[in-house]
C-alpha positions as CSV (number, residue, x, y, z in Angstrom):
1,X,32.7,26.8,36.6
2,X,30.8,27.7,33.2
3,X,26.6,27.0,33.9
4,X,24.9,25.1,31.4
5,X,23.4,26.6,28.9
6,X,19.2,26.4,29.6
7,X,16.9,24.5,26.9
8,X,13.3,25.3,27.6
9,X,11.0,23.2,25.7
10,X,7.1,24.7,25.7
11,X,4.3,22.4,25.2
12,X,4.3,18.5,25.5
13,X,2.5,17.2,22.1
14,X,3.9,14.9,19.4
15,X,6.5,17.6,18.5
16,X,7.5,18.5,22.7
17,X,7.4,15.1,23.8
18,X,9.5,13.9,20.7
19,X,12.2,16.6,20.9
20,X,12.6,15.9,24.6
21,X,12.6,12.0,23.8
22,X,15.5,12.3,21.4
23,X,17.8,14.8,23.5
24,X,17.0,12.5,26.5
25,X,18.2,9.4,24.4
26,X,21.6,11.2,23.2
27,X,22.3,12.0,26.8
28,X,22.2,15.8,25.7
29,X,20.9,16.4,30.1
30,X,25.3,16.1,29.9
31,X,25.6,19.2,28.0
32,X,22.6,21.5,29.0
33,X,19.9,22.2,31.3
34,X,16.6,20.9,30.1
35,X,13.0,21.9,30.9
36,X,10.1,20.5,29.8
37,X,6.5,22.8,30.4
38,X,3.5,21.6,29.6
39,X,0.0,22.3,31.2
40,X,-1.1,18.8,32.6
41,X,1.5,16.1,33.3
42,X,0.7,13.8,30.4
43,X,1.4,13.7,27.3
44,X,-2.3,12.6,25.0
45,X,-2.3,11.4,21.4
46,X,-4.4,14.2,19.5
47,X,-4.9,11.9,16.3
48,X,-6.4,9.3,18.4
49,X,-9.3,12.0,20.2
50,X,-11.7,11.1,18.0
51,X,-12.8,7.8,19.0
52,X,-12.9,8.8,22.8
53,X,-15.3,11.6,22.0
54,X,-17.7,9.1,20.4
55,X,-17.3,6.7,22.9
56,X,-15.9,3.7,21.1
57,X,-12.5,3.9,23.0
58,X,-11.8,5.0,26.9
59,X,-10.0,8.7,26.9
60,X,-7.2,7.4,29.2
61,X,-6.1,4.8,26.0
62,X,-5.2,8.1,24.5
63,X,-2.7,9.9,27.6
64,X,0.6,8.7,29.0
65,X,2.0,10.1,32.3
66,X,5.3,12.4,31.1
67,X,7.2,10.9,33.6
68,X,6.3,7.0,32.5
69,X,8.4,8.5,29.2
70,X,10.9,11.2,29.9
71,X,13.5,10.5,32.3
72,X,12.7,13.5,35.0
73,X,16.1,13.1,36.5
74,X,17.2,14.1,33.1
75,X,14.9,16.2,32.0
76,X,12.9,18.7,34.4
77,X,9.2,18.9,34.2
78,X,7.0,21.8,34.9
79,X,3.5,21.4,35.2
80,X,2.1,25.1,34.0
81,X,0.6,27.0,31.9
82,X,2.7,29.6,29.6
83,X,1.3,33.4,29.1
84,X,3.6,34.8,27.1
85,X,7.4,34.8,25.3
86,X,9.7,37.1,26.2
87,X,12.1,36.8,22.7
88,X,14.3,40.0,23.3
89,X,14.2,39.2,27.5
90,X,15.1,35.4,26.3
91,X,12.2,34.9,29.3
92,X,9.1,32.5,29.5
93,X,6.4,33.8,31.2
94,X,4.1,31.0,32.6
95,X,1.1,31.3,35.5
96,X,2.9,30.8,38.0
97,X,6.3,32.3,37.4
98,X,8.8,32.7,34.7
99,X,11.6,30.6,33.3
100,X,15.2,32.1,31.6
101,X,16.1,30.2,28.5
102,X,19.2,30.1,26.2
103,X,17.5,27.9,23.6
104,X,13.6,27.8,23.4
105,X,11.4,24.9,21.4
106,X,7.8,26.2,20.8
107,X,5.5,23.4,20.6
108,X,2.5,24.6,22.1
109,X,0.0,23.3,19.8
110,X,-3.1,25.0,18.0
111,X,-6.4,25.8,18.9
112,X,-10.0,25.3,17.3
113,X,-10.5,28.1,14.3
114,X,-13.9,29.7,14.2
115,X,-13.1,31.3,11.0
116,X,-15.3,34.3,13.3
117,X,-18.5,32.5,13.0
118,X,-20.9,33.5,15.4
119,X,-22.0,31.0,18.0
120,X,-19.0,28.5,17.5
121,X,-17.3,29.0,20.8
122,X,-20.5,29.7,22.8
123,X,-22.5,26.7,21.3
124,X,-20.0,23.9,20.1
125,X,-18.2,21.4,20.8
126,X,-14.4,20.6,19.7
127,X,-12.2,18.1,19.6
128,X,-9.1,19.4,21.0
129,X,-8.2,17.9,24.6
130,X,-8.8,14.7,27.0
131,X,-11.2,17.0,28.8
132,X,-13.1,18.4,25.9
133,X,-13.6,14.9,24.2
134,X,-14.7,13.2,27.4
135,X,-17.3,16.0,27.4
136,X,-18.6,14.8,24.5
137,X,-18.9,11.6,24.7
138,X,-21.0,12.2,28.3
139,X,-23.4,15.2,26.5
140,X,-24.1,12.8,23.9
141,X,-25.1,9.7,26.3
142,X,-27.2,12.2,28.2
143,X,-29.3,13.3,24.9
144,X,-29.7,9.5,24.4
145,X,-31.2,9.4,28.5
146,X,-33.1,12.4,28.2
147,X,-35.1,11.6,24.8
148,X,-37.3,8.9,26.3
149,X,-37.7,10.7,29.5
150,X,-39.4,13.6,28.4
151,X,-42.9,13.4,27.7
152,X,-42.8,15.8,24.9
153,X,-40.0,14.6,22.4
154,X,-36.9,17.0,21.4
155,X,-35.7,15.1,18.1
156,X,-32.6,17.5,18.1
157,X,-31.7,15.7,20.8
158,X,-30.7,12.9,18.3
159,X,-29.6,15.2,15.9
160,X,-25.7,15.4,15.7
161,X,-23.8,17.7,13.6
162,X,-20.2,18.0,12.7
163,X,-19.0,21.1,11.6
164,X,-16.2,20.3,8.7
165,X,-15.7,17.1,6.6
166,X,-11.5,17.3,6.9
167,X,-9.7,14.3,8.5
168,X,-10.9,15.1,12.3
169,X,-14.3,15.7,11.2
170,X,-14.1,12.4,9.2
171,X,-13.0,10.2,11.6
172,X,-15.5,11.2,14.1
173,X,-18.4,10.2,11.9
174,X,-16.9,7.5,11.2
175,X,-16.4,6.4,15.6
176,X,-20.1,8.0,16.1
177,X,-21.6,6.1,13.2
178,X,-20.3,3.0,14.6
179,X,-21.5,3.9,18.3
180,X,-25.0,4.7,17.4
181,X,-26.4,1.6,16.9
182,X,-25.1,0.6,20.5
183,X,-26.1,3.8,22.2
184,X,-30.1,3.2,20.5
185,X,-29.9,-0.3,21.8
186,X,-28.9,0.8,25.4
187,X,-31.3,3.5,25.5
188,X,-34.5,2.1,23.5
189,X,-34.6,4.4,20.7
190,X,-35.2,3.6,17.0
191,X,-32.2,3.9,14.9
192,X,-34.1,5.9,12.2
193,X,-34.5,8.8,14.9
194,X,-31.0,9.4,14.9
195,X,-29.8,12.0,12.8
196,X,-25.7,12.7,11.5
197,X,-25.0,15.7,9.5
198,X,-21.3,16.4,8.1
199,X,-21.3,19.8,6.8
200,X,-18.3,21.5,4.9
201,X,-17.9,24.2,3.0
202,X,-15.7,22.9,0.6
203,X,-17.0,21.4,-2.4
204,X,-15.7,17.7,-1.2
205,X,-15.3,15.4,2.1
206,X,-11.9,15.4,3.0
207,X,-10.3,18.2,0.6
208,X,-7.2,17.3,-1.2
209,X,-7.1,13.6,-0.5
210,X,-7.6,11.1,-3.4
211,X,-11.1,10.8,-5.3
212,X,-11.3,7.3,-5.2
213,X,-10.8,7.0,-1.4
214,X,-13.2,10.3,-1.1
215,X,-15.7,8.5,-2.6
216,X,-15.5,4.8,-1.1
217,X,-15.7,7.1,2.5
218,X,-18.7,9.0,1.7
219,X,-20.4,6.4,0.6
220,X,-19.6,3.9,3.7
221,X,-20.5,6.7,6.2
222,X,-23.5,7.5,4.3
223,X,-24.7,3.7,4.0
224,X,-24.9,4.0,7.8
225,X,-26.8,6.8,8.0
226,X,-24.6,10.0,7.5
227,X,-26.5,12.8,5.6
228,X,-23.4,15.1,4.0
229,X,-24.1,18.9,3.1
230,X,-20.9,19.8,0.5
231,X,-20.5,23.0,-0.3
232,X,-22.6,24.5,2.2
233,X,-21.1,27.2,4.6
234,X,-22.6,27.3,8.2
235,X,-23.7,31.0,9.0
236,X,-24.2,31.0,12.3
237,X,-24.2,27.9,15.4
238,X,-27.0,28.8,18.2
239,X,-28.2,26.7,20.8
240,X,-30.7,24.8,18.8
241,X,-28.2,23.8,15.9
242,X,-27.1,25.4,12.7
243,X,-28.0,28.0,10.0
244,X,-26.5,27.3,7.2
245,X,-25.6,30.1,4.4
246,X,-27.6,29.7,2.2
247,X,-31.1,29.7,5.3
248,X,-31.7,26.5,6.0
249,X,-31.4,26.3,9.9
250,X,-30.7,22.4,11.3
251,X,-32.2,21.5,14.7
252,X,-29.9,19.4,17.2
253,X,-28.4,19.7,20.4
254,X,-25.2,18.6,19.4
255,X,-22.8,20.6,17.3
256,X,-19.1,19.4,17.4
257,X,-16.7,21.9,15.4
258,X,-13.9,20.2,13.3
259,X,-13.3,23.0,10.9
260,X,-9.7,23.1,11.3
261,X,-7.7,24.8,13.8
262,X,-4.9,27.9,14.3
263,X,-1.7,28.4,16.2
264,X,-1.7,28.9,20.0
265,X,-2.6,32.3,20.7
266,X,0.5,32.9,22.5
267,X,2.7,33.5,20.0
268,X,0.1,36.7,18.6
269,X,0.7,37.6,22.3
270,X,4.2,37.6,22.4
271,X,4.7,39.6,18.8
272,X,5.9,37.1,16.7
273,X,4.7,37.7,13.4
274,X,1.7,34.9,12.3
275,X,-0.5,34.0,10.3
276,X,-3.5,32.4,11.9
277,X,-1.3,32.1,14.6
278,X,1.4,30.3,13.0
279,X,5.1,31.2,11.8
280,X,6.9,30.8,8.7
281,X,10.1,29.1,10.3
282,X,13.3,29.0,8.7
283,X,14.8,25.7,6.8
284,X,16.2,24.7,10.3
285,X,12.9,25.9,12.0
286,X,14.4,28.5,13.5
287,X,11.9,31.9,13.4
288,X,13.3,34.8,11.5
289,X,15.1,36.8,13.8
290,X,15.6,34.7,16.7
291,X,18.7,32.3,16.4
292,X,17.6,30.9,19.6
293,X,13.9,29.7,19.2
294,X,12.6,26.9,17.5
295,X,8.8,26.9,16.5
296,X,7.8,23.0,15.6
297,X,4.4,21.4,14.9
298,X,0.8,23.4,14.2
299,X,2.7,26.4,15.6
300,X,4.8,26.5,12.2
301,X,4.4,26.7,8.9
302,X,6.7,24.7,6.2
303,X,6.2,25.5,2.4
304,X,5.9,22.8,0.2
305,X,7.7,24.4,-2.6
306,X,6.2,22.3,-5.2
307,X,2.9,23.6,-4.4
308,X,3.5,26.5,-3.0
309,X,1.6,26.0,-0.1
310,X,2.2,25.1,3.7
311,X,2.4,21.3,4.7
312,X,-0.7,20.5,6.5
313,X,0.2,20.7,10.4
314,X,0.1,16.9,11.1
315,X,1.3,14.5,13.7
316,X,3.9,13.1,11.2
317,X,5.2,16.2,10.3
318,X,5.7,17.4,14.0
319,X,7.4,14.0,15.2
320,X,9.8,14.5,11.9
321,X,10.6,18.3,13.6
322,X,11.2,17.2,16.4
323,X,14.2,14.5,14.6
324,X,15.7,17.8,13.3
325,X,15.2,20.5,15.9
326,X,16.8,17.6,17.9
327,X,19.5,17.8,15.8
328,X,20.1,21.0,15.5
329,X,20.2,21.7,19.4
330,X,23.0,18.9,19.7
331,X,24.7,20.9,17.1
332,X,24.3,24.5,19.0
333,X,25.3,22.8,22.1
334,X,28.7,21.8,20.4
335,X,29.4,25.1,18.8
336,X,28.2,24.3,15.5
337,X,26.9,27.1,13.4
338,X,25.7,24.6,10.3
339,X,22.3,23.5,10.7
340,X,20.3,21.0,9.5
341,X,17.6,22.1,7.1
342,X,14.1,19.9,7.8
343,X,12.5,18.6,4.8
344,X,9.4,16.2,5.7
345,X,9.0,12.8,4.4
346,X,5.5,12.1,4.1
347,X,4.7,8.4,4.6
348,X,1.2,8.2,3.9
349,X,-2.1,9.1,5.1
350,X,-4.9,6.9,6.5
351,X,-8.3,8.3,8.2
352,X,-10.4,5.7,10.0
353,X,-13.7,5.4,9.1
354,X,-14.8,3.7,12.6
355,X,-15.1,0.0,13.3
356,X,-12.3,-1.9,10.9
357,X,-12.9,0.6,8.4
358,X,-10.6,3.3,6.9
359,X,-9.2,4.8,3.6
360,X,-5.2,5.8,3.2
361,X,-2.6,6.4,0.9
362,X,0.6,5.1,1.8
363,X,3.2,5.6,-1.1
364,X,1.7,5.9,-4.5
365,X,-0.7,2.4,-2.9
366,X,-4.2,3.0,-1.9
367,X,-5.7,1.0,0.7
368,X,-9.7,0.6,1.3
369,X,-11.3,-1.2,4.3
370,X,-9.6,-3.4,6.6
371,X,-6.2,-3.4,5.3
372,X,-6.3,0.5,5.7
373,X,-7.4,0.2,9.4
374,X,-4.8,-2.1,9.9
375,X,-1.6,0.3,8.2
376,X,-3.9,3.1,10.8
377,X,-2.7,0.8,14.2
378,X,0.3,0.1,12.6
379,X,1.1,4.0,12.4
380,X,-0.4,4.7,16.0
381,X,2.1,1.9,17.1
382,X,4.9,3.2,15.6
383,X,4.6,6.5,17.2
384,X,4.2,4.7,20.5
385,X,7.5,2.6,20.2
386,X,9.5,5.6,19.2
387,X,8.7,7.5,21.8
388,X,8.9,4.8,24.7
389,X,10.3,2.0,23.0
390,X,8.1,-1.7,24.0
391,X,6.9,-1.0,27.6
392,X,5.1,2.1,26.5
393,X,4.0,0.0,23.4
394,X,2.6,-3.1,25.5
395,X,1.1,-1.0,27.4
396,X,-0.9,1.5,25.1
397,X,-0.6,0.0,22.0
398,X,-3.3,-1.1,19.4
399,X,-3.2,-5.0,18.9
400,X,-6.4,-5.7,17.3
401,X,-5.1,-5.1,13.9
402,X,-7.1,-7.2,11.9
């Protein structure tokens, strides 16, 4: 009797849990033998970390249990943590053993990029996990308890900086901005003691996205109390806060880092050949060289041709992988050598600005204020009844749309 041939998927984010999802639903357990890895056993929506690490929404609103999606009769979980690929030994080696593959999906996700600044990994904060954002959100509660028990006042300790002005960095203004008001309330501190810097580099607030909606952004955050620093480079993060490029040195015990982030350090490990720890897939997202291994989500890099530069590594891109490296397994499993080639379809982008408040870009259409919160849910509900249909929906779905 002929063994099934092994699928090993690595890493359980939109792009994982998706591809697993999809071969669950066409029954492709039938054909092959499929494992899902990833280190904890839920699966937690990244583009939703944000308002948890302010504190406007509970972190367990953002993290499903694996096996409350993906049938594990089907599909086998492992709980682990991978070390390293093995391409030529077609091996994966994880902490606590090692698992023999036939086809291998990389969807291991990215990690925080310092860009080598000096202080960054020692000294900030990120917004990357359920843990990280939860420590967040109970650092900054304790600098609001601390400030009025001290006889001597520390005003960094109300002094909040975010490091980068992208979509992550954004959005978290936009949750802590709302949260502050609350948090002075609770604790008996003036609102004018509290200080929020968003600092970037660039010479605009979210780069590449529309003026217009730039613009209507900036000015909401900054109407409730946001001080932006454009164009201004941070030098070095320290324990006491910032210094920027150009000498200026910021004061605060609170620096979260949302400068952008890199592929998972395992692929550098294993020798595939990166760039900021990312591959250049092939058209079917297959890697050069490997027929066998699929890279999807921040872990690979598409060109848009017309620009000549990579698509940004976002959820909707990764979910959109997943539909094709799907696909294209189905199609390997059934002797198929034509594969599909994966060209994204980019919907539209919205970044919440906290509250009911957010800016997008859905089609050529931009939307302001509380019809762009509203296409936000609508886009975090989506992803929800794709993935588990209306039970996962009910049950962690955003309802208060308008």
């Amino acid at each position: 009797m002929n063994r099934k041939p092994k699928i090993v998927i690595l890493g359980a984010g939109y792009g994982g849990m998706m591809t697993a999802s999809k071969l669950q639903k066409a029954n492709a357990h039938h054909d092959a033998e499929i494992t899902l890895v990833n280190k904890h056993n839920y699966h937690y929506q990244t583009t939703w970390l944000h308002e948890p690490a302010a504190g406007t929404l509970h972190h367990d609103r953002t993290r499903m249990r694996i096996d409350s999606v993906i049938d594990t009769n089907k599909i086998h979980f492992i709980k682990d943590s991978v070390t390293e690929i093995k391409g030529e030994e077609k091996k994966v080696l994880l902490a606590s053993g090692e698992l023999e593959y036939d086809y291998l999906v990389i969807g291991l996700g990215s990690e925080p990029e310092t860009f080598g600044i000096p202080g960054v990994e020692k000294n900030a904060f990120s917004i990357r996990s359920v843990n990280s954002v939860r420590l967040i959100r109970e650092h900054i509660e304790y600098m609001f308890a601390s400030y009025n028990n001290e006889e001597e006042k520390n005003e960094g300790y109300l002094a909040f900086i975010v490091a980068g002005a992208g979509f992550t960095g954004i959005e978290f203004v936009g949750e802590l901005s709302e949260r502050i008001p609350e948090l002075c309330e609770e604790y008996d501190i003036d609102r004018e003691k509290v200080k929020i810097y968003s600092v970037e580099a660039a010479p605009t607030a979210l780069p590449g996205f529309d003026e217009e909606l730039v613009n209507y952004a900036v000015n909401l955050l900054e109407s409730r109390g946001v001080e932006f620093k454009i164009s201004t480079p941070i030098k070095e993060v320290t324990e006491n806060g910032v210094v920027l490029e150009d000498g200026e040195e910021i004061n605060a015990s609170t620096v979260v880092w949302t400068t952008g982030v890199r592929g998972n350090s395992v692929l550098e490990k294993s020798g595939f050949e990166t760039m900021r720890g990312r591959v250049k897939v092939e058209k079917d997202l297959r890697v050069p060289g490997y027929d066998n291994v699929f890279i999807i989500g921040d872990c690979a890099i598409i060109i848009n041709e017309e620009i000549n530069r990579p698509y940004p590594p976002t959820a909707q891109i990764a979910m959109q992988q997943a539909d094709t490296c799907a696909k294209n397994l189905r199609a390997l499993l059934a002797g198929k050598e034509q594969l599909a080639a994966f060209k994204p379809d980019i919907k539209g982008t919205v970044a919440s600005l906290g509250g009911k408040e957010a800016v997008g870009l859905v089609g050529s259409k931009k939307l302001y204020g509380t019809s762009a919160s509203a296409m936000k849910k609508v886009i975090d509900n989506r992803y929800l009844f794709m993935l588990g249909g209306m039970p996962l929906l009910l049950k962690k779905g955003k309802f208060n749309i308008f």
